[in-house]
DOGURO-723931 format. One record per residue (C-alpha): x, y, z. Coordinates in steps of 0.05 Angstrom, whole numbers, plus 5000, padded with zeros to 4 digits. Example, Ala and Ser with C-alpha at 12.3 -4.5 7.8 and 13.67 -1.06 7.14 Angstrom:
2
<rec <5246; 4910; 5156>>
<rec <5273; 4979; 5143>>
***
This chain:
273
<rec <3599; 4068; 2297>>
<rec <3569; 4011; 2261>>
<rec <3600; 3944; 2276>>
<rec <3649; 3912; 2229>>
<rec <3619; 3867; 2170>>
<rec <3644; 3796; 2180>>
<rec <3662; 3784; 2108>>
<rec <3729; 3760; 2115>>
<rec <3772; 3726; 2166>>
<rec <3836; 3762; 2182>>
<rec <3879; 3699; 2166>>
<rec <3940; 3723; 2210>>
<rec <3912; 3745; 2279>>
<rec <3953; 3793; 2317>>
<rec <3989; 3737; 2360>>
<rec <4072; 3765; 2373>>
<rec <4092; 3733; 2313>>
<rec <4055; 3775; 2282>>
<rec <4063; 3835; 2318>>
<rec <4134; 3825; 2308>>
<rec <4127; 3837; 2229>>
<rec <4071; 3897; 2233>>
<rec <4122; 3944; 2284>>
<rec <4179; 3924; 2237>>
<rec <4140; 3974; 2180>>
<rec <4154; 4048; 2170>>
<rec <4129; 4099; 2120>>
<rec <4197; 4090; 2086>>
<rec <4201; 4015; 2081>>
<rec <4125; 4002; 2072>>
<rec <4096; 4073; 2039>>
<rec <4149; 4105; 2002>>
<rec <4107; 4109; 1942>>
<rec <4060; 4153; 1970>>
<rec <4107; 4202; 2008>>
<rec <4117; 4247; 1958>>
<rec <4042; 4261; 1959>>
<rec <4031; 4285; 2022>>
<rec <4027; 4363; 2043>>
<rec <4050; 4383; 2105>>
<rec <3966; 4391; 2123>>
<rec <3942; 4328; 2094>>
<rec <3881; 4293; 2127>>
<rec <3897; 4224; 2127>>
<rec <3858; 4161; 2142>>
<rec <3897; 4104; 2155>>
<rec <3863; 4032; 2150>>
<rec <3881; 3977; 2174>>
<rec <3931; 4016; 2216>>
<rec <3951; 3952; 2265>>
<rec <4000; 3976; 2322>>
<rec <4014; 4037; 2291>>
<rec <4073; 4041; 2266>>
<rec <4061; 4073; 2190>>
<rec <4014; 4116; 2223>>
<rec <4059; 4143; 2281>>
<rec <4106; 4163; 2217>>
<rec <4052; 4181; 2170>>
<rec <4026; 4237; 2229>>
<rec <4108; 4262; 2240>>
<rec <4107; 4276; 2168>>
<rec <4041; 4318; 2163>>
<rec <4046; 4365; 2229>>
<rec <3993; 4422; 2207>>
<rec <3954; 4355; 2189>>
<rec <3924; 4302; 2220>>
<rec <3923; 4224; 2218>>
<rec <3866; 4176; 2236>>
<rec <3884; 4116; 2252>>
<rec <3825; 4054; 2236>>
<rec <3825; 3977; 2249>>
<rec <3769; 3924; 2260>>
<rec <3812; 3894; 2327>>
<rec <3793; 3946; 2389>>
<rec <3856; 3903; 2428>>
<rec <3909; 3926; 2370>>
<rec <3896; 3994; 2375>>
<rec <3920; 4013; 2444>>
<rec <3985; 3987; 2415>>
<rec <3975; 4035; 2362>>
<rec <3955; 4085; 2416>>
<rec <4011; 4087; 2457>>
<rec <4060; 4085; 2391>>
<rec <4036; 4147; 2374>>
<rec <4041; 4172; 2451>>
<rec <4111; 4152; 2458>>
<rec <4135; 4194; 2404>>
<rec <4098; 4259; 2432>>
<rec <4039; 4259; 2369>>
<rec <3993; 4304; 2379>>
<rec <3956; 4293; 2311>>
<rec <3932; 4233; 2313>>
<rec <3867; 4189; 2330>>
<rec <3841; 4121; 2335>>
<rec <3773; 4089; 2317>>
<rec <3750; 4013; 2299>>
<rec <3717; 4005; 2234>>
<rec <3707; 3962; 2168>>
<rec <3735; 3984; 2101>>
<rec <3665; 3958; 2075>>
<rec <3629; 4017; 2105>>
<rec <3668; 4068; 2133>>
<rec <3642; 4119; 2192>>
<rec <3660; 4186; 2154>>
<rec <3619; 4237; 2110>>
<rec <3629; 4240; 2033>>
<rec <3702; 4270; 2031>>
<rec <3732; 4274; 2095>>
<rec <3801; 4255; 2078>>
<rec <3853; 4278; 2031>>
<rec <3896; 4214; 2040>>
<rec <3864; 4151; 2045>>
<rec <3914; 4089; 2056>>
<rec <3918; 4018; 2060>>
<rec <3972; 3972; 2072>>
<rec <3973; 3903; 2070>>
<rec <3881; 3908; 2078>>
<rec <3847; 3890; 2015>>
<rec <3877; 3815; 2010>>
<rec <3844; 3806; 2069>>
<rec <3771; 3833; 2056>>
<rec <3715; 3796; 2021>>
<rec <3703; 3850; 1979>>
<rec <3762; 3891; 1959>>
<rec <3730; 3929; 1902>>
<rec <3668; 3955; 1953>>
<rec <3730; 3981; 2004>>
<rec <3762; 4011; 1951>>
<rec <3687; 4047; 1932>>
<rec <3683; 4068; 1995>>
<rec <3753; 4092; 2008>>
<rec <3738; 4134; 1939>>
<rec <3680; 4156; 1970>>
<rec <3713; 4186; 2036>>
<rec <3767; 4220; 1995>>
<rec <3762; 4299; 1977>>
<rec <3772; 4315; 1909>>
<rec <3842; 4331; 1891>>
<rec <3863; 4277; 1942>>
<rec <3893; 4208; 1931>>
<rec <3878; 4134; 1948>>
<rec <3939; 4094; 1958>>
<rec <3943; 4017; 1974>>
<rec <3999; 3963; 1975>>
<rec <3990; 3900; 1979>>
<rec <4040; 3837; 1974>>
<rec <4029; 3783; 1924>>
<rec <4050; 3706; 1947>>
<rec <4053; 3675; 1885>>
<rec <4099; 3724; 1866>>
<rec <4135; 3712; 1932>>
<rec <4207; 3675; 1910>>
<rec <4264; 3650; 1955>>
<rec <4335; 3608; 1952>>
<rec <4356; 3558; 1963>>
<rec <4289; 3513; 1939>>
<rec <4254; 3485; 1994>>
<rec <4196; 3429; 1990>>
<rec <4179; 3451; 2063>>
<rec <4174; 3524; 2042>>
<rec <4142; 3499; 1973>>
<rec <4094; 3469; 2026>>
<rec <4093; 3531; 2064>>
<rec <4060; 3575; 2007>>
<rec <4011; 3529; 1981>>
<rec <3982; 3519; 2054>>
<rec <3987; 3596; 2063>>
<rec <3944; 3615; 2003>>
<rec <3891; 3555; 2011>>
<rec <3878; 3582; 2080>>
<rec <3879; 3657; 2071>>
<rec <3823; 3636; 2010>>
<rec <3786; 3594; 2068>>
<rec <3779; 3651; 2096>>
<rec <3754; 3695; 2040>>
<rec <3817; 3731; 2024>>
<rec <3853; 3728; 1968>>
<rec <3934; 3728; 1978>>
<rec <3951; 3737; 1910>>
<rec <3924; 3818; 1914>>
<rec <3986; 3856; 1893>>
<rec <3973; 3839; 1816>>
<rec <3900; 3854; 1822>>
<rec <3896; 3925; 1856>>
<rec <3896; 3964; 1788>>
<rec <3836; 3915; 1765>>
<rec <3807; 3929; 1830>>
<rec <3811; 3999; 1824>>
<rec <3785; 4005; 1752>>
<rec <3725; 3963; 1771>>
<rec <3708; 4016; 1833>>
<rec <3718; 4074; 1781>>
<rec <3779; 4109; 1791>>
<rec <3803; 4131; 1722>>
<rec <3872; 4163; 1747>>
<rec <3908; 4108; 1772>>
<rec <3994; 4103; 1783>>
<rec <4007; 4022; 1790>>
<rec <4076; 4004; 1813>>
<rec <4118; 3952; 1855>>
<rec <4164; 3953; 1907>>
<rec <4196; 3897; 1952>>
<rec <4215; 3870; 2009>>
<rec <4287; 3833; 2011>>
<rec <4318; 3792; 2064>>
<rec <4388; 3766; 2060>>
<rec <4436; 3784; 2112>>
<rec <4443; 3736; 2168>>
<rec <4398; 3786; 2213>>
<rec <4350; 3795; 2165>>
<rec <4346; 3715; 2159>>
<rec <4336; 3699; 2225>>
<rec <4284; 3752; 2242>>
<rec <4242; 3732; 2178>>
<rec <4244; 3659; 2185>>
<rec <4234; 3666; 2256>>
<rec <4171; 3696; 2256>>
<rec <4139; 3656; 2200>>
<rec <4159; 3588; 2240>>
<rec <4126; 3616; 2307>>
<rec <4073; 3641; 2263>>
<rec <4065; 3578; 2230>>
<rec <4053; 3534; 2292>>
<rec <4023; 3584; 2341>>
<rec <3984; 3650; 2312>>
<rec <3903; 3650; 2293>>
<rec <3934; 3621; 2223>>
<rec <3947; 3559; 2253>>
<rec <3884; 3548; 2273>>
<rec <3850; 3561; 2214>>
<rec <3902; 3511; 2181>>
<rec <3885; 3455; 2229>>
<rec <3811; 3477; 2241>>
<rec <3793; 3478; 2171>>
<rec <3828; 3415; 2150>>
<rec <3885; 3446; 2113>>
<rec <3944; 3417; 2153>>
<rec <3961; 3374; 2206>>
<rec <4004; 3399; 2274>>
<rec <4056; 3352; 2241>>
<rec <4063; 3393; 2174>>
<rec <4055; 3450; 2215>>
<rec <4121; 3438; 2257>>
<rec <4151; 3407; 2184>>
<rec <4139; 3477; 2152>>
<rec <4164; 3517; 2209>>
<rec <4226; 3479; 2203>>
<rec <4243; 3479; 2141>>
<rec <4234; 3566; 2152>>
<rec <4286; 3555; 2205>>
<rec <4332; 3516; 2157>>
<rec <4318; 3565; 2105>>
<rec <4348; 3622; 2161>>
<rec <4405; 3586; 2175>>
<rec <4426; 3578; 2101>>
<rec <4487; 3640; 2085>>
<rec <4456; 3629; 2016>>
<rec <4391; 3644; 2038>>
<rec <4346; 3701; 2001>>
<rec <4271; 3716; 2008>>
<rec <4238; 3770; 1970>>
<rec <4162; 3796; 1977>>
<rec <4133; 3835; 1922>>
<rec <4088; 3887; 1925>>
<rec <4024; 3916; 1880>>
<rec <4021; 3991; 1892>>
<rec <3968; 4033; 1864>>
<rec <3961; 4115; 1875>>
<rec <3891; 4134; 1859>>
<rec <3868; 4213; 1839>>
<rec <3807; 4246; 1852>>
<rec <3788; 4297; 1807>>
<rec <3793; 4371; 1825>>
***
């Protein structure tokens, strides 16, 4: 397989923080919109799989079918491996690759899925090209993607004010762009798909559990995932407004009052018969 294209940095590593997010998703809290696509025998690819999780689901769901699983980081995907092990999946494999130029003949797949990928790559309209190209006529191209500036919280917070603007400086550092859940229709219109169902969907956080376990991770993100780095590395941030921002995510948790919601682009893509 051809190695991956180093277009784009992928801003949030896979330290535990992060880790801790990724095996929270399921097809129902991260895919629902695409569910009621699938067939029982559905060839899926699933990109930018991580640990495994939405894939593990996506393969219980299609058991004449079969799910591949594809990431650019070798090291996630025994995680992803022994997800799909430990719930007896029989259907499913596991490659590295790059959205940019996929490993697969001219329409292998009749699902081709993305979550949380194209705010990441440097060229989001080329992946989407080539996931159209990979995908069998009749099948469908689905991709979700959050949006940050969309992202909206209470109570206000000049730390988490703080916390966004550093977030999407560095994640365009890096040659992402963080603000992708608005843009995936555009994107898809300019890599020629004609038949295209755009919605939304969130992610909401409010009980006290929910709280902690969301502000938790982005405060351990903050000060000690690959993000970090690029914050400090690239002149974004100091390790003081590092620590500052992770605190005020901590007092955010700790608030009764507290809310956090995370919207989401969505975008189901046809292929002709």
């Amino acid at each position: 397989m051809s190695a991956p294209q180093e277009t784009a940095v992928y801003t949030h590593g896979h330290h535990e923080s992060v880790l801790r997010s990724h095996t929270w998703r399921t097809a129902a809290n991260s895919a629902a919109y695409l569910l009621g696509a699938l067939e029982p025998s559905s060839r899926i690819l699933d990109i930018g799989c991580g640990p495994g999780t939405i894939t593990a689901d996506l393969a219980a769901l299609v058991p004449d079918g079969h799910v591949t699983g594809l990431d650019r980081a070798p090291g996630v995907l025994e995680r992803a491996r022994s997800t799909a092990a430990g719930r007896g999946l029989t259907n499913t494999a596991f490659t590295v690759g790059d959205v940019h130029a996929l490993d697969f003949p001219d329409d292998t797949f009749s699902v081709v899925h993305a979550h949380q990928v194209l705010q990441h790559v440097g060229d989001p309209v080329r992946a989407l090209r080539e996931m159209k190209r990979v995908t069998a006529p009749g099948g469908v191209v689905a991709v979700r993607d959050a949006d940050y500036a969309a992202m909206t919280w209470y109570p206000l917070s000049r730390g988490m004010d703080d916390w966004l603007d550093l977030y999407r400086r560095v994640a365009r550092a890096n040659g992402g762009e963080p603000d992708a859940g608005r843009r995936l229709k555009a994107w898809a219109l300019a890599a020629g798909f004609t038949d295209i169902t755009a919605t939304s969907g969130t992610w909401t956080y409010s009980t006290s559990e929910e709280r902690a376990w969301w502000s938790g991770l982005w405060a351990d993100r903050t000060v000690a995932s690959e993000y970090a780095g690029s914050a400090t590395g690239q002149g974004h941030a100091t390790g003081e407004q590092l620590r500052a921002v992770a605190e005020a995510w901590r007092e955010w948790g700790a608030r009764d009052d507290g809310w956090f919601s995370v919207l989401h682009g969505e975008i189901l893509c046809r292929e002709d018969a």
